[in-house]
C-alpha positions as CSV (number, residue, x, y, z in Angstrom):
1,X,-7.8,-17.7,-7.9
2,X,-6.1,-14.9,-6.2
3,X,-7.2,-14.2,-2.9
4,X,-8.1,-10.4,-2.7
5,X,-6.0,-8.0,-0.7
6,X,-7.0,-5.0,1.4
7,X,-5.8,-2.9,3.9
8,X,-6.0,-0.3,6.4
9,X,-3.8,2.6,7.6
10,X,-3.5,3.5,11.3
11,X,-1.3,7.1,11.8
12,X,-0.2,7.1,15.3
13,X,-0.8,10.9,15.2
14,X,-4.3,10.2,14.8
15,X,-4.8,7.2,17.2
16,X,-2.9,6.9,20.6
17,X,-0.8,3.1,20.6
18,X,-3.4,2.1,23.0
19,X,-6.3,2.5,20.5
20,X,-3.9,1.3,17.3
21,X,-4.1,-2.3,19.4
22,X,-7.9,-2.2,19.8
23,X,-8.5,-1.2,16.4
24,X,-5.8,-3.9,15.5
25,X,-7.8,-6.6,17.3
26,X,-10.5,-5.8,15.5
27,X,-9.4,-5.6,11.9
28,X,-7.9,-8.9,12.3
29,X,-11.8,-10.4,12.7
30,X,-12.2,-9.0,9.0
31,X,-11.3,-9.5,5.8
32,X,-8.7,-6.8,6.0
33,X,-5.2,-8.7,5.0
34,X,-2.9,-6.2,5.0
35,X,-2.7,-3.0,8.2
36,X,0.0,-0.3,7.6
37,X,1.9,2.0,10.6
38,X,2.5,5.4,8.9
39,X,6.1,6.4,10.6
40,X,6.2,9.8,11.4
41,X,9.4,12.4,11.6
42,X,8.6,12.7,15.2
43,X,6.4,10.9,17.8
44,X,6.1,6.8,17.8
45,X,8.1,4.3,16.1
46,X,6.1,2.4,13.5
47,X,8.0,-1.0,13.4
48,X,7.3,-0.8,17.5
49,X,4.1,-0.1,17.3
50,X,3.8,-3.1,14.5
51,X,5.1,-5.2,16.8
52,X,2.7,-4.8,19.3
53,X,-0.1,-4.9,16.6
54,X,1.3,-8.2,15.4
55,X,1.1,-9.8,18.7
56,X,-2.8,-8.9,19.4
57,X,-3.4,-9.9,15.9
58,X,-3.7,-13.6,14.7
59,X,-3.5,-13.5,10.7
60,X,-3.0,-9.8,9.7
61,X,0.7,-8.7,8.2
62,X,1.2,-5.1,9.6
63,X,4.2,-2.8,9.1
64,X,5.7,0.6,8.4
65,X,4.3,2.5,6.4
66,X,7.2,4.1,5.6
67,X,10.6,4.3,7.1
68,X,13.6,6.1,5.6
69,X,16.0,3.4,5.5
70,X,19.0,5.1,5.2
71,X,18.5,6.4,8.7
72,X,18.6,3.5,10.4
73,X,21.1,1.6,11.8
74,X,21.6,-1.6,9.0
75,X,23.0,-4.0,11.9
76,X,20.3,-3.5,14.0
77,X,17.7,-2.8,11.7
78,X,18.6,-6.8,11.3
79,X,18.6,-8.0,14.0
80,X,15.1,-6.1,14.5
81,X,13.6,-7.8,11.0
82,X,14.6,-11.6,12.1
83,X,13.4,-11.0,15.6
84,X,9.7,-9.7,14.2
85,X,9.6,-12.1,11.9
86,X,10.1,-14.8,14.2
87,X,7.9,-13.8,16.4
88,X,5.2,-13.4,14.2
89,X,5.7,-15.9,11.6
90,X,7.0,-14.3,9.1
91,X,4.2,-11.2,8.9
92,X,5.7,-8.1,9.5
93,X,5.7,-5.8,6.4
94,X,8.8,-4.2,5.6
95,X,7.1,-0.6,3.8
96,X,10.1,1.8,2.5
97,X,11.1,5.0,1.1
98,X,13.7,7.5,0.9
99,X,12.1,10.5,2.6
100,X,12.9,13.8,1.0
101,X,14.2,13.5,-2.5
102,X,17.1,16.5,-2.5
103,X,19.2,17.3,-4.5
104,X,20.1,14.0,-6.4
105,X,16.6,12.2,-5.6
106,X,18.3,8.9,-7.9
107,X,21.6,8.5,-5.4
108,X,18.8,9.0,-2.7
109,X,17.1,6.0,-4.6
110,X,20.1,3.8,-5.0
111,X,21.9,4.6,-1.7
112,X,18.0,3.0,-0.3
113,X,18.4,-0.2,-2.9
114,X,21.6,-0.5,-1.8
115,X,20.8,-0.4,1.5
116,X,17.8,-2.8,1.2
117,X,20.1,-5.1,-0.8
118,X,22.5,-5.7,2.6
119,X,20.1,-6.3,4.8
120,X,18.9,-8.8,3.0
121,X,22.5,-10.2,2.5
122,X,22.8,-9.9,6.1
123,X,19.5,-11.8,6.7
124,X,19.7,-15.1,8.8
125,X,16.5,-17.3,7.5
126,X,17.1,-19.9,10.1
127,X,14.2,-21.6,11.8
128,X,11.1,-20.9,9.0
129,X,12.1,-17.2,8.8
130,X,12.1,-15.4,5.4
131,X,13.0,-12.0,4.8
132,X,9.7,-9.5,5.1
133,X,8.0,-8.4,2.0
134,X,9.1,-5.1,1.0
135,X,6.6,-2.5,0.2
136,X,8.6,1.2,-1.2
137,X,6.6,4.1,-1.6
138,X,7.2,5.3,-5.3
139,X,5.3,8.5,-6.8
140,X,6.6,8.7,-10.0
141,X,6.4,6.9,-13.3
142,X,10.0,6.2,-13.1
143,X,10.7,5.7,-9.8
144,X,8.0,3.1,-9.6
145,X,10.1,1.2,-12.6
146,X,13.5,1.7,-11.1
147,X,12.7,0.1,-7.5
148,X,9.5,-2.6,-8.9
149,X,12.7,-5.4,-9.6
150,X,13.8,-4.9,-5.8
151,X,10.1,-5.3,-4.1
152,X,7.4,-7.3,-3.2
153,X,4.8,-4.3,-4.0
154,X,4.7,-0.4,-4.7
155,X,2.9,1.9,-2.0
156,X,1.8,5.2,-3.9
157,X,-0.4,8.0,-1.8
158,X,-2.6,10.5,-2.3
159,X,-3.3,10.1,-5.7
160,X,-6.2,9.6,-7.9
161,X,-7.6,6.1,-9.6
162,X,-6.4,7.6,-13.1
163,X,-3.0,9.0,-11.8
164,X,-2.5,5.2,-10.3
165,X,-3.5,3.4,-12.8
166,X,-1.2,5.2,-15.1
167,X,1.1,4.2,-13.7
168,X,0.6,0.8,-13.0
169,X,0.2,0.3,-16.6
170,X,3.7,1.8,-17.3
171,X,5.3,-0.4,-14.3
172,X,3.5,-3.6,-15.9
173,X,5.0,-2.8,-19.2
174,X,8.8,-2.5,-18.3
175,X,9.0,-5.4,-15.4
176,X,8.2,-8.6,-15.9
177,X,8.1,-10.1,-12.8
178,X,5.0,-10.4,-10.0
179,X,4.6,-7.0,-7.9
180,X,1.3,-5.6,-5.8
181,X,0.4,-2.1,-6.7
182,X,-0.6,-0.5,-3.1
183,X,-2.2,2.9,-2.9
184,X,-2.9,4.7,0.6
185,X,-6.8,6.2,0.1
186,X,-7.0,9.3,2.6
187,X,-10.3,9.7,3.7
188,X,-11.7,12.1,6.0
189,X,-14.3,11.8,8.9
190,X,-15.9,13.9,11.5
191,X,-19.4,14.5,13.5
192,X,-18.9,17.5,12.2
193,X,-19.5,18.1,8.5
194,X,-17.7,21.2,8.1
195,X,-14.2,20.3,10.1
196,X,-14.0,17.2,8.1
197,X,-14.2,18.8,4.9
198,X,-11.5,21.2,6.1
199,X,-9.4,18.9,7.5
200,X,-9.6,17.1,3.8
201,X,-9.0,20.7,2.2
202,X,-5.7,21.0,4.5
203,X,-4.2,17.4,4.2
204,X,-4.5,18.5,0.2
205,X,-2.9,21.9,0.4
206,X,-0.5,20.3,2.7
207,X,1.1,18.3,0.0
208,X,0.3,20.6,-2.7
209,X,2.8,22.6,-1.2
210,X,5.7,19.6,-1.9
211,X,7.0,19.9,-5.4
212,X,6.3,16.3,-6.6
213,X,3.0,16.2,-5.1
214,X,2.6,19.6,-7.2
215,X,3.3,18.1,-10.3
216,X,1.2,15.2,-9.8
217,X,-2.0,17.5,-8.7
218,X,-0.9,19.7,-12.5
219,X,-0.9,16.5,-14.4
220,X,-4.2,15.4,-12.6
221,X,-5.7,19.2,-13.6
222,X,-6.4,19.7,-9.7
223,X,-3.5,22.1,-8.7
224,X,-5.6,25.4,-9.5
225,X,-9.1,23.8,-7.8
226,X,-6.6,23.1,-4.0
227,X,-5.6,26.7,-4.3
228,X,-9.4,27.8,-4.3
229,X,-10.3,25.4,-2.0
230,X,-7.4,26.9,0.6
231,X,-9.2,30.1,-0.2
232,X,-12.4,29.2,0.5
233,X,-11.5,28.1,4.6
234,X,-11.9,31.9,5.6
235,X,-15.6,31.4,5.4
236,X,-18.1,28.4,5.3
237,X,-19.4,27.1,3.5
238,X,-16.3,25.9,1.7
239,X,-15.6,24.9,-1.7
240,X,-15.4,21.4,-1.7
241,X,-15.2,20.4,-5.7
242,X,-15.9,16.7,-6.8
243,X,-12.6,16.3,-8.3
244,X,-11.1,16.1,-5.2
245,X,-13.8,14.5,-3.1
246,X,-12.9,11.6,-6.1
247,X,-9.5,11.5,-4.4
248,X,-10.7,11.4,-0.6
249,X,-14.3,11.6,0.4
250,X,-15.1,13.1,3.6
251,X,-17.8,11.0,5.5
252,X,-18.7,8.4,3.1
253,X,-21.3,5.8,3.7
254,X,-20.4,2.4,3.2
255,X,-21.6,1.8,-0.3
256,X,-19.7,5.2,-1.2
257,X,-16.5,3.7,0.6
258,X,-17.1,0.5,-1.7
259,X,-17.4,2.0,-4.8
260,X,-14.3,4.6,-4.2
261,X,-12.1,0.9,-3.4
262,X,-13.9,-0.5,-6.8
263,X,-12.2,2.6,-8.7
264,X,-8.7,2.2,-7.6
265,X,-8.9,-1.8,-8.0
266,X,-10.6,-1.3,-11.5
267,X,-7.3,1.1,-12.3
268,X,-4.9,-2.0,-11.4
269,X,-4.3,-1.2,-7.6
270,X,-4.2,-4.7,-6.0
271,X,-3.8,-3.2,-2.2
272,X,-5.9,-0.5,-1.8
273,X,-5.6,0.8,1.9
274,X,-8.1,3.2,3.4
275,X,-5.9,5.9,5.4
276,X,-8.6,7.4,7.8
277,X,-8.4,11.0,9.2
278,X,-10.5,12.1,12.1
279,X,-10.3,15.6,13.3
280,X,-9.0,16.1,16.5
281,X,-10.8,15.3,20.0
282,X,-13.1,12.9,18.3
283,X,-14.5,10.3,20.5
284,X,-13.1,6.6,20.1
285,X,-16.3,5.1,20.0
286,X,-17.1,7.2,16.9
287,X,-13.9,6.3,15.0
288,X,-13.9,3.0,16.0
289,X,-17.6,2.3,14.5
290,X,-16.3,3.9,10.9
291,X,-13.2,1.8,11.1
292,X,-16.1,-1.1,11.6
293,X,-17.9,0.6,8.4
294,X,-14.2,0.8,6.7
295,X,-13.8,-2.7,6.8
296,X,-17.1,-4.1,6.2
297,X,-16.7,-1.8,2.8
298,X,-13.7,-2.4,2.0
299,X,-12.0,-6.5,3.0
């Protein structure tokens, strides 16, 4: 029997590197398998801050979650990838994408495949060392099907259990082969009630604003209910509709946190990863107790 997969998301613009390690130690005592490091257009480097997580951690795989490829060097990107995975035996996560789509999002796709494709050409397996699983972040239906051949697993985001499931379905019928279906779930926490539901509202109307995100909130009937939500932040209390609290709770308990895992994995999503949010200035000690309650819920 398969062993069950899980994982968590650390954003280093939500915890310092200091506290990334703590929380890394941590995790690792868990079931958790799997801990991704969001890379952001500015501020730390996920694949350093992996590698500092992979040596406080004794079982965990933890990577980027997700570089643009085709900005980084491919020679030393290399030489980076056989040096991690030698370190850590062979569990650093390789997580993908191609950033923003423009104007011709498929040569953005192909240039990454091709890119992908030479480092591992390039890759010297000497000594036990394998190449890293490759996790790409995919969004749509056919962008899932294009890279699932060239991939240990799919990383979708910010989507909900029926949107994912759709299309792990459609992935599962065109490609044959043995893929995870990984799906960041963005939830929200805060002492305060009110700021975490805002942040929530935000972090929504934040990627409603992106055109593929757009189209994904349309097809999910949601696009109208952000915009009135956005609306609603001039005054509490705000409008805080189920459908999206379906797509990231704000302050769940532990059984809620269960059952919102149980939805994605029922919908084919083999990796669910909770993606915590806490609003700024929160005390450690309070996020690091609901990353306790994350884990317990969800490994």
């Amino acid at each position: 029997m398969e062993i069950q997969k899980s994982g968590v998301a650390l954003r280093p613009s939500v915890f310092a590197p200091s506290e990334i390690l703590k929380l890394t130690k941590i995790i690792d005592q868990s079931e958790i398998s799997h801990v991704f490091i969001p890379d952001l257009s500015v501020g730390f480097d996920s694949v350093e801050i992996s590698s500092a997580c992979l040596g406080v951690a004794k079982g965990l795989r933890v990577g980027s979650g997700v570089i643009r490829l085709t900005e980084h060097d491919e020679k030393q990107l290399v030489r980076r990838l056989e040096t991690l995975q030698a370190l850590s035996e062979n569990r650093f996560l390789l997580g993908i994408g191609t950033g923003s789509p423009g104007p011709d999002p498929k040569q953005k796709i192909n240039d990454m495949i091709e890119r992908l494709q030479g480092l591992r050409n390039k890759f010297s397996s000497g000594d036990g060392t394998t190449f890293p699983d490759v996790y790409i972040a995919a969004l749509k239906v056919g962008i899932a099907k294009r890279v699932a051949p060239f991939c240990s697993g799919l990383l979708l985001n910010f989507c909900s259990a029926q949107y994912a499931g759709s299309v792990v379905q459609a992935v599962k019928q065109s490609f044959g082969g043995k893929i995870d279906f990984g799906c960041y779930l963005k939830v929200f926490f805060s002492k305060s009630e009110s700021l975490a539901q805002k942040l929530m509202i935000q972090e929504f109307g934040n990627y409603n604003s992106i055109p593929q995100y757009h189209r994904m909130f349309e097809r999910d009937g949601i696009a109208d209910v952000i915009k009135k939500s956005l609306d609603s932040l001039e005054n509490e209390p705000y409008n805080v509709p189920r459908s999206l609290l379906e797509i990231s709770p704000v302050n769940p308990s532990k059984s809620e946190i269960s059952q919102y895992v149980s939805a994605y994995r029922n919908a084919g999503v083999t990796l669910p990863c909770i993606y915590p949010y806490f609003s700024r200035g929160e005390n450690f000690d309070f996020m690091q107790e609901t990353i306790r309650t994350i884990i317990s819920a969800a490994g």
